[in-house]
N, C-alpha and C positions, 0 to 999 in steps of 0.2 A: 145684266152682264157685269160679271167683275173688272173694278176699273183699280188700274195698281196710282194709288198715290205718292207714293214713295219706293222706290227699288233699289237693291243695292249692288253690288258689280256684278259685274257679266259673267255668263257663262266660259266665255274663251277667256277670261283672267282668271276664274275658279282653277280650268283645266292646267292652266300654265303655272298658279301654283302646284298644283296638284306632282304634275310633270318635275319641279325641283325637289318637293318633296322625296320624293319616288326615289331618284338618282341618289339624293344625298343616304338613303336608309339600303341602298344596296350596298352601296359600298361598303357601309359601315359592315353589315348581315357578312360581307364575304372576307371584311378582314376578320373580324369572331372566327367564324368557320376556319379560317389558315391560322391565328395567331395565340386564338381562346386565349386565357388568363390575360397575359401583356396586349393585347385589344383592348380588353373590356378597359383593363388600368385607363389607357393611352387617354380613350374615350370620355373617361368618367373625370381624368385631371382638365382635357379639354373644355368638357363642356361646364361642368360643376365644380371646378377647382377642388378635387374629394378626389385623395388616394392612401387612404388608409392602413394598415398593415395586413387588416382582415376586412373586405364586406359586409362577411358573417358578423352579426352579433351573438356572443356566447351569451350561453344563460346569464350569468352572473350582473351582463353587462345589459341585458332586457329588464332581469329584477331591478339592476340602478336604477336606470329609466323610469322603470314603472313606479317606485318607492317616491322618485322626484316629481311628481304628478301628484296637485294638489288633487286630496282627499274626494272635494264638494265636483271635481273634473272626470275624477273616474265614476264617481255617482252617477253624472249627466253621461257619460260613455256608456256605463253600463246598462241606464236605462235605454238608450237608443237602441242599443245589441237586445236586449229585452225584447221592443220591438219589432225588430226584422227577425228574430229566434222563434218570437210563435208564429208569425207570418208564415216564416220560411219553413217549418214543421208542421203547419198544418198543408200548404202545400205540398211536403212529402207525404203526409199522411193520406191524400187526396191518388198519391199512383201506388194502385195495386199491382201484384201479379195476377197473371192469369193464364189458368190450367181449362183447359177444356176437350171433351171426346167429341169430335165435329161428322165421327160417324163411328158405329162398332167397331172398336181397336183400334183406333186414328186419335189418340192422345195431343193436343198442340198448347205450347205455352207460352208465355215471355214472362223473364225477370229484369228488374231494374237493377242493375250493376255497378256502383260508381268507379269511376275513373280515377286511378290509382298513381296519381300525384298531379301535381296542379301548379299552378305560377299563377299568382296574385301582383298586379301593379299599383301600387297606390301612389297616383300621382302627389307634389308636394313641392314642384319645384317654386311655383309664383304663391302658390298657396298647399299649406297645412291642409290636406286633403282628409282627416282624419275619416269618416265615414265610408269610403270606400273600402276602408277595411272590415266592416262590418259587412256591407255588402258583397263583399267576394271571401275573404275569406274565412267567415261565419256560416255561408250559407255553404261554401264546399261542406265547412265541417258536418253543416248537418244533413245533407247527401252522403255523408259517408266517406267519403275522398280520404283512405290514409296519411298521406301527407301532401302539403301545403307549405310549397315557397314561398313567401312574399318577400316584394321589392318597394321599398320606398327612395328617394334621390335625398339628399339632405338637404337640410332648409338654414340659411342662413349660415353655411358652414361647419353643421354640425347634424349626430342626428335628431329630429324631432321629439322630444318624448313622449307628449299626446300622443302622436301619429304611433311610435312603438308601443304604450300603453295597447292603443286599440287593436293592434296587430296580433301582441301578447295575448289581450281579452278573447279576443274573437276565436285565438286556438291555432295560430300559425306553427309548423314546426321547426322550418327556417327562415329567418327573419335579417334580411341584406340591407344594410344603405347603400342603395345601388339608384339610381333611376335613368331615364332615357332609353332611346335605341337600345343602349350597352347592356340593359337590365335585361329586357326584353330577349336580342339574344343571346345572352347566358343562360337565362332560364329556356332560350326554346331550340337552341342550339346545344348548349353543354359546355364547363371548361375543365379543366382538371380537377377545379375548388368548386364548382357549381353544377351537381350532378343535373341532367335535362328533366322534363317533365315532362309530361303527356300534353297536355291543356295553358293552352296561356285564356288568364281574362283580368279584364276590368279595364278603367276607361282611362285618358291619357291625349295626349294633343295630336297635330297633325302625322307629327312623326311616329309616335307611338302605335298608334292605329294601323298607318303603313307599315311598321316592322311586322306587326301582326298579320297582317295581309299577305305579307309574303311570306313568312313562314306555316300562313296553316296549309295543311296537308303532309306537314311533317311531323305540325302539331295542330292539336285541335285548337279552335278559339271560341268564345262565346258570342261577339257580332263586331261589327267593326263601329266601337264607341268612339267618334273623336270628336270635334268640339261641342260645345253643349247648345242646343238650341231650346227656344220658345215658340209657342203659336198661343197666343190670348183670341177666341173668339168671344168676343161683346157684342151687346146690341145699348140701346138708348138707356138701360137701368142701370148699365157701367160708370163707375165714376171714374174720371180720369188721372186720378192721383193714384189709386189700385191699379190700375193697368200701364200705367211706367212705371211703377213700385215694380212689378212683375217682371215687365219687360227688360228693364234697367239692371234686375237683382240676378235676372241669368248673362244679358250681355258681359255682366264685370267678369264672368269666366277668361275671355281673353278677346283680342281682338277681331279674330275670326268667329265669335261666336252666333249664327243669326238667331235675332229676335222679330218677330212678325206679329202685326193685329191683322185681323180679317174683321170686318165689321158692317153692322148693318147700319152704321150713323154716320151721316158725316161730320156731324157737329162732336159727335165723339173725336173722331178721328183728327178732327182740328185740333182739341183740347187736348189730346194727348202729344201732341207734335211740342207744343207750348209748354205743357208740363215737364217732358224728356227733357226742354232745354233747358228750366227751372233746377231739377233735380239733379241734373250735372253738375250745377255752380255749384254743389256742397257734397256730393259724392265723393267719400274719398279713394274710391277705384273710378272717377271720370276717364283718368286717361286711356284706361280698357275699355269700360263701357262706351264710352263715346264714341271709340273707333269703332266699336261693333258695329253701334247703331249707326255712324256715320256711312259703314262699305257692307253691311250685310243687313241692316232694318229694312224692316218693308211693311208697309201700310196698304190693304187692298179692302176695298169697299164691295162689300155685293149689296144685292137687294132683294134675297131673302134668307130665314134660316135653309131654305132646300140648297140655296148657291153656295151658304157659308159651308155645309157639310160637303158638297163637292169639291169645293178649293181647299177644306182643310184636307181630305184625305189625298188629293192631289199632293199636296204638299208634305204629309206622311212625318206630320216632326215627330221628336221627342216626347217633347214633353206640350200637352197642350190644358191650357186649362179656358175654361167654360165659366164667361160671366154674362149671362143670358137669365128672362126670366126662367126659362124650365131647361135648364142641365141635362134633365134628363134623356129630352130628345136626344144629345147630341152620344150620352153612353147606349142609346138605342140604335143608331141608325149609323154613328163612325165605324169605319174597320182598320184604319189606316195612323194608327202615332204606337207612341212608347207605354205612357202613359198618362192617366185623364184625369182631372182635378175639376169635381166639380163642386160649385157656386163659388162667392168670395170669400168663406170659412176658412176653404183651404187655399195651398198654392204651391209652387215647385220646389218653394226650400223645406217645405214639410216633408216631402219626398224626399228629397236630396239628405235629409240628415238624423227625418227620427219619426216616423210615423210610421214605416215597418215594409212598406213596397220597396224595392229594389233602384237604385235610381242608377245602375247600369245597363243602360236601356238603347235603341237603335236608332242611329245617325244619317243622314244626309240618304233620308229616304229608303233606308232598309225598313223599316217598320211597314213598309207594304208587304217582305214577306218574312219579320221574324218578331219576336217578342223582345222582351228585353232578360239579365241575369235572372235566371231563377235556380231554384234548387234541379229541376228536370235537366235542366243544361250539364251537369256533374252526371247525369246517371245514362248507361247506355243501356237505351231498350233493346233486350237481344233474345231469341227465338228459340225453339227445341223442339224433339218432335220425339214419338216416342208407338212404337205399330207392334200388335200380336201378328205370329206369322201369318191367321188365317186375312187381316185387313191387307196385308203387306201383300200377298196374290192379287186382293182385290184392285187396288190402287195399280200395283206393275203392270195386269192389265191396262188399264186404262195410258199410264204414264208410258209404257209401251207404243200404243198408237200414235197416241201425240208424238213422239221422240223421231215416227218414220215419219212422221209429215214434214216434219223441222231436217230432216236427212241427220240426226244427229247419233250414227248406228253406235257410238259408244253410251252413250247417254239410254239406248235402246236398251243394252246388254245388261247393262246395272239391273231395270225395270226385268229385263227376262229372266237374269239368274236368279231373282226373288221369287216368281212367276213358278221356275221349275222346284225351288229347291219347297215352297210353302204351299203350293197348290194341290188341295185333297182333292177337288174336280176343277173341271174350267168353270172360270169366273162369271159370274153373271155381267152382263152388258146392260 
């Protein structure tokens, strides 16, 4: 039986942040919606001390950015983008269309379609998020996505130029220092200066997430990414400096972020407790990490690999990585995280920033039922049908019957005037 050695706040203080969250991002969403333009300003001098004359950056002022970006930086950008481009296109390369006759003269197909504008977030406010611009709006481009907003908040008073660099590289067509709520809905609302989009995505803190929640169905979104989480399952060949290296290097996200081991040791699990408090004295993001680990760490012991795959899909994180002797059990038999990192070769910041998987991936238990950013998320799978008149009697028949069972005599009439107008004898049954 899984025993929790360590846990972190409750469920009723989750909720009840959750519950502040919520309030503070409506309001925001309904002054946008009444006041567009002078909103978003309002928003962005509040929260970011940034009101600009323009959001937009014009070209001229992208190529500055970019020019001012040492040389050996965009090399290390552009090999990162490297790697999520063939990821991300062999991925595409993997959905075909498909045409098929499913009976004489009964044509049926689907094509992949992309979604024809987009809103990319690239967080930036605690930290230079630079990668997630690769990941969202590199991977739109290569789904095809005609155009792609992106937003990033400015950093330190200004806008970042790495962060614009990758935004540039990756193929953005409009490129804002904007970030927060306000970003969010400009791009999924509309203002006079910031035409709307179809699709918001990419990942971003509590409020972020929530703006996104509440706007999809007016727009589409990719999952609702908001703080970043870990799951480290080990067994006894873990060593414990590797697994608060892990633990510790996604906490500094921010202070809500959870980090969890699941483990089959408990002499592990001791040694890791000890280590975390080591590795704080010289971290120099402890004061995030620490909090994480302090109100959202969790240490749970099972006693066997069968329990640890049960509590981790239970648990459904992000990102989970596998320090066990055989990894591979764990990519055979899990159904439930973001994404999987196995043995100690790899780990989550190889994801996060340059080995070529996606690292906008699903939070606080979505990953029981979605995957994380990919290129298939820009594309809508959509259907067509295409009948000679003599299938088109055949099928009416049938669709005929059905339609009086359902009492649906309009739905009937469709089925009969095909019936009358294409039928050279009555149809076989």
């Amino acid at each position: 039986m899984a025993t929790e050695l360590k846990t972190g706040i409750t469920a009723a203080a989750s909720r009840a942040a959750d519950a502040a969250v919520r309030g503070t991002v409506e309001g925001i969403l309904r002054d946008v919606e009444a006041r567009g333009d002078a909103a978003v300003r309002a928003y962005s001098e509040q929260f970011d001390g940034w009101s600009p004359p323009d959001f937009r950056l014009s070209p001229a002022a992208v190529a500055e950015l970019v020019e001012r970006v040492d040389p050996a930086v965009r090399r290390d950008i552009e090999f990162a983008q490297r790697q999520i481009r063939t990821f991300a296109e062999a991925q595409r390369d993997a959905l075909r269309d498909v045409e098929i006759e499913t009976i004489p003269g009964v044509t049926l197909g689907h094509r992949h379609i992309p979604v024809q504008s987009v809103g990319c977030y690239i967080p930036g406010g605690r930290y230079p998020m630079i990668a997630s611009a690769h990941m969202s709006i590199l991977t739109a481009k290569v789904a095809g996505v005609p155009r792609v907003a992106a937003c990033t908040p400015p950093y330190q008073g200004r806008a970042h130029a790495e962060t614009i660099a990758a935004m540039a590289m990756a193929g953005a067509d409009d490129i804002y220092v904007l970030g927060g709520v306000q970003a969010i809905a400009a791009m999924g609302i509309g203002t006079a200066s910031i035409a709307p989009v179809d699709m918001l995505v990419g990942p971003g803190n509590a409020y972020v997430a929530e703006a996104k929640r509440q706007l999809f169905g007016r727009v589409g979104i990719d999952l609702l990414a908001g703080p970043t989480e870990i799951l480290v399952i080990a067994d006894d060949t873990a060593d414990a400096e590797m697994v608060a290296t892990d633990l510790l290097g996604q906490a500094e996200h921010g202070p809500t972020s959870p980090a969890v081991l699941v483990t089959t040791s408990r002499a592990l699990a001791e040694a890791v407790v000890g280590e975390i408090a080591r590795q704080l004295e010289v971290l120099p993001t402890a004061d995030l990490a620490g909090a994480a680990w302090r109100d959202y760490g969790r240490i749970v012991l099972v006693e066997s690999e069968d329990e640890a795959v049960r509590v981790a899909d239970d648990i459904a994180s992000e990102h989970v990585e596998v320090l066990t002797r055989d990894p591979q059990v764990f990519l055979d038999r899990m159904t439930n995280y973001g994404s999987l990192f196995l043995g100690p070769e790899t780990n989550v910041a190889y994801g996060d920033k340059v080995i070529g998987t996606n690292h906008i991936l699903p939070t606080r238990r979505a990953a029981r039922y979605t995957g994380g950013l990919w290129v298939g998320k820009f594309l809508k799978t959509v259907t067509y049908q295409r009948v000679t008149p003599e299938a088109s009697a055949l099928i009416g028949d049938y669709c005929s019957r059905l339609c009086a069972i359902e009492r649906f005599w309009g739905h009937k009439e469709q089925a009969d005037l095909r019936v009358r107008r294409y039928a050279r004898a009555p149809a076989n049954r």
